[in-house]
MARTORTOR-388418 format. One record per residue (C-alpha): x, y, z; residue in one letter; residue number from 1. Coordinates in pm, 1 decimal, padded with zeros to 6 digits. Layout:
// MARTORTOR-388418
+----------+----------+----------+----+-----+
:        X :        Y :        Z : aa :   i :
+----------+----------+----------+----+-----+
:        X :        Y :        Z :  a : NUM :
...
+----------+----------+----------+----+-----+
This chain:
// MARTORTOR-388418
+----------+----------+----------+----+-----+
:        X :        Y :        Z : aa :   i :
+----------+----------+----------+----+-----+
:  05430.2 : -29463.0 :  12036.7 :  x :   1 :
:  05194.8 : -29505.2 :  11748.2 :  x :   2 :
:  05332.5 : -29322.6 :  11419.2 :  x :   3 :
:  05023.5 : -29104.2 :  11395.5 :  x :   4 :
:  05053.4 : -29027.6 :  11740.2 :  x :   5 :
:  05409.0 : -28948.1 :  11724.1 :  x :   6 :
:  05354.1 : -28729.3 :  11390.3 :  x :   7 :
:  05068.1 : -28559.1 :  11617.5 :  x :   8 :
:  05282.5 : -28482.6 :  11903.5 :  x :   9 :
:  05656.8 : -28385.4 :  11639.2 :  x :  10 :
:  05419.6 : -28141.4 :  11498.7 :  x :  11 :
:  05238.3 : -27960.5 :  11808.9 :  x :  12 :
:  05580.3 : -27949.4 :  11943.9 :  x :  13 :
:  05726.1 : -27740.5 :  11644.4 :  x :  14 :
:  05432.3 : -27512.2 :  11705.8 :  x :  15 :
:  05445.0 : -27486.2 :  12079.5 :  x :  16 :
:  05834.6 : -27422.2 :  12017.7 :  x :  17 :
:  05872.0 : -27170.3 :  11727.9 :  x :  18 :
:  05679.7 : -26853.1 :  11876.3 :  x :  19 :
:  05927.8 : -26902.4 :  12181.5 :  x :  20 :
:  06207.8 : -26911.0 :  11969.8 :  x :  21 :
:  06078.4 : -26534.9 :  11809.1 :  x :  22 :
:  05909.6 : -26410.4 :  12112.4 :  x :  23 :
:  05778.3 : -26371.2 :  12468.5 :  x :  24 :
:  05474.3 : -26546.7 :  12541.1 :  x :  25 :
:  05299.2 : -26215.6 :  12598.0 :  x :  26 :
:  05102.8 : -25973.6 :  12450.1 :  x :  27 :
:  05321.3 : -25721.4 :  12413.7 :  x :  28 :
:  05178.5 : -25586.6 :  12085.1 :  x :  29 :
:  04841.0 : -25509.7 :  12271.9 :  x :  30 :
:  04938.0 : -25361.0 :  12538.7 :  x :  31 :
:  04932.9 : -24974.0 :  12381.5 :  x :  32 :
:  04656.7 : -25100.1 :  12215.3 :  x :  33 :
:  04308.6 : -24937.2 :  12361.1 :  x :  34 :
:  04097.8 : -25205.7 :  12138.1 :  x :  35 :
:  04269.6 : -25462.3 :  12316.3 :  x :  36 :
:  04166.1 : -25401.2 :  12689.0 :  x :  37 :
:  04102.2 : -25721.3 :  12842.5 :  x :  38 :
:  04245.9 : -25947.8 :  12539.9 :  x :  39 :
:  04516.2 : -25983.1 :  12759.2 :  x :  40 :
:  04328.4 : -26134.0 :  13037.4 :  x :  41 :
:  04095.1 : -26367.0 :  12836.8 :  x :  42 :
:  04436.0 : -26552.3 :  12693.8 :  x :  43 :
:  04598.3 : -26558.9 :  13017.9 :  x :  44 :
:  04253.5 : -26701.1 :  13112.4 :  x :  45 :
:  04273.4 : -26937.1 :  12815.9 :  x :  46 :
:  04620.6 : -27091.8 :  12974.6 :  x :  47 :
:  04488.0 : -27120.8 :  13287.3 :  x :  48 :
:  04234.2 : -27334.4 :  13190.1 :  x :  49 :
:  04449.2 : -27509.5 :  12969.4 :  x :  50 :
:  04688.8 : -27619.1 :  13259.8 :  x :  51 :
:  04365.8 : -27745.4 :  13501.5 :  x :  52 :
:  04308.8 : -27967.1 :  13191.3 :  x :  53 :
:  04655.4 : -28083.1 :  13149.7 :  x :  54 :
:  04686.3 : -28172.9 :  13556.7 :  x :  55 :
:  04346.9 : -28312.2 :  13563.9 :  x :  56 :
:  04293.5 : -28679.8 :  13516.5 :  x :  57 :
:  03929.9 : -28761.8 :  13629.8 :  x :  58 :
:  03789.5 : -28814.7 :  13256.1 :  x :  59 :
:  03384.8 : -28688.3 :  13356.7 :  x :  60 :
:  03588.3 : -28378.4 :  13510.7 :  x :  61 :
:  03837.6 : -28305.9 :  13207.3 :  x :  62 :
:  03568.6 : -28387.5 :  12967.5 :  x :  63 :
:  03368.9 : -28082.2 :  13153.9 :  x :  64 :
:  03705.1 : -27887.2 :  13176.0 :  x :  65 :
:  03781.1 : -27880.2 :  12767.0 :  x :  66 :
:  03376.3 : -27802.4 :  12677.0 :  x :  67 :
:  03421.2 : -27530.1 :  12897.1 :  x :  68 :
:  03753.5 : -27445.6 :  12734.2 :  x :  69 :
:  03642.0 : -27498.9 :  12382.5 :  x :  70 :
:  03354.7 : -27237.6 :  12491.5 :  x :  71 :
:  03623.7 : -26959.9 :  12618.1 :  x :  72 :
:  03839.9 : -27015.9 :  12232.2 :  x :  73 :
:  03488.0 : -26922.0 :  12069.9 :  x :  74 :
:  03405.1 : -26644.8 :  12271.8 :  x :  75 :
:  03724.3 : -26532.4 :  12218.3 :  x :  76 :
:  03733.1 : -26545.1 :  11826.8 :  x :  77 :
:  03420.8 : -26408.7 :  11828.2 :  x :  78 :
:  03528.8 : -26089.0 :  12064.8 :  x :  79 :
:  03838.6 : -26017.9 :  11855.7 :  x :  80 :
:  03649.2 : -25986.3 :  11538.6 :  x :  81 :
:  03430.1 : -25729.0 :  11693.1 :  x :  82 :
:  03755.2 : -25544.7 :  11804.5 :  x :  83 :
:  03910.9 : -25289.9 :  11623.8 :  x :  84 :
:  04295.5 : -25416.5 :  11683.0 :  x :  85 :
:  04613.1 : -25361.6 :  11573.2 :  x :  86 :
:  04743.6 : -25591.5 :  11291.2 :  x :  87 :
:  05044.5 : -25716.8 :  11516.4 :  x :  88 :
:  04815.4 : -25718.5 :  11785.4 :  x :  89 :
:  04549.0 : -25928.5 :  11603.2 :  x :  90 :
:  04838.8 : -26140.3 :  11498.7 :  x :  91 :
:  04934.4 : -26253.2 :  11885.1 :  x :  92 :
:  04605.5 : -26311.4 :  11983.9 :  x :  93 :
:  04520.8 : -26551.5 :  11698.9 :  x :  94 :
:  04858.0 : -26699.3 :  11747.4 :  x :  95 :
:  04784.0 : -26778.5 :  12124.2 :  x :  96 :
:  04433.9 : -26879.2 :  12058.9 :  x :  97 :
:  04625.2 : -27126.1 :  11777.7 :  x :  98 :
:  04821.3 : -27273.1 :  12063.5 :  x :  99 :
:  04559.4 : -27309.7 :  12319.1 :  x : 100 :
:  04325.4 : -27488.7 :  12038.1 :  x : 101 :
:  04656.6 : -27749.7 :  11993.1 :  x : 102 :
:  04693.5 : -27794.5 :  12312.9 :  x : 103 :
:  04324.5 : -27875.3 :  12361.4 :  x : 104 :
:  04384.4 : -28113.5 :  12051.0 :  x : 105 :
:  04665.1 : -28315.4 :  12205.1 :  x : 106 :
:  04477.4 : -28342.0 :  12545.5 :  x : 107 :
:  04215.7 : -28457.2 :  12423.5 :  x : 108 :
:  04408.9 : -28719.0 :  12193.1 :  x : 109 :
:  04560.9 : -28801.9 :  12521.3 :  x : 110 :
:  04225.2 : -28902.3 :  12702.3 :  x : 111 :
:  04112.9 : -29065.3 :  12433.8 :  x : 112 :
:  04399.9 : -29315.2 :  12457.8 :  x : 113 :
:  04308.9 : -29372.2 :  12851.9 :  x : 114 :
+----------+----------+----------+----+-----+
């Protein structure tokens, strides 16, 4: 393995592997939350997606997959600042929509290198 690559994949490792070390990979904070209706969902969404990237391996078709993914993260930022969350709330959303944007990162690293 390349050392950039391997510096690239050491460190989305550490962050894939610290929030399960503190926590659930849940939403637990917004679930009392009545600004968070359907946050819950869209991340859960977000993984989903995330996976059918991961187990794809046609490039036109992944290529489509991770716009459309990339597309989801936005709308996603962009409906969280118009909520009116919790701080610990806010906190787990942005740190799930920080993992699913690393994720995207590495796959896309990894079709590159196809």
């Amino acid at each position: 393995m390349r050392p950039s690559r391997l510096g690239t994949v050491l460190l989305v490792a550490a962050a894939l592997a610290a929030p399960r070390a503190f926590a659930v990979h849940t939403t637990a904070s917004c679930a009392s939350d009545p600004q968070a209706v359907g946050l819950a969902q869209r991340i859960d969404n977000l993984r989903d997606h995330m996976r059918r990237i991961e187990e794809t391996h046609g490039r036109p078709e992944q290529r489509a997959l991770m716009d459309l993914h990339l597309k989801a993260m936005q709308e996603g930022l962009h409906e969280l600042r118009g909520r009116g969350t919790t701080d610990a709330c806010r906190l787990e959303i942005m740190h799930a929509l920080m993992e699913q944007m690393l994720r995207l990162q590495l796959a896309q690293r990894e079709s590159a290198d196809r």
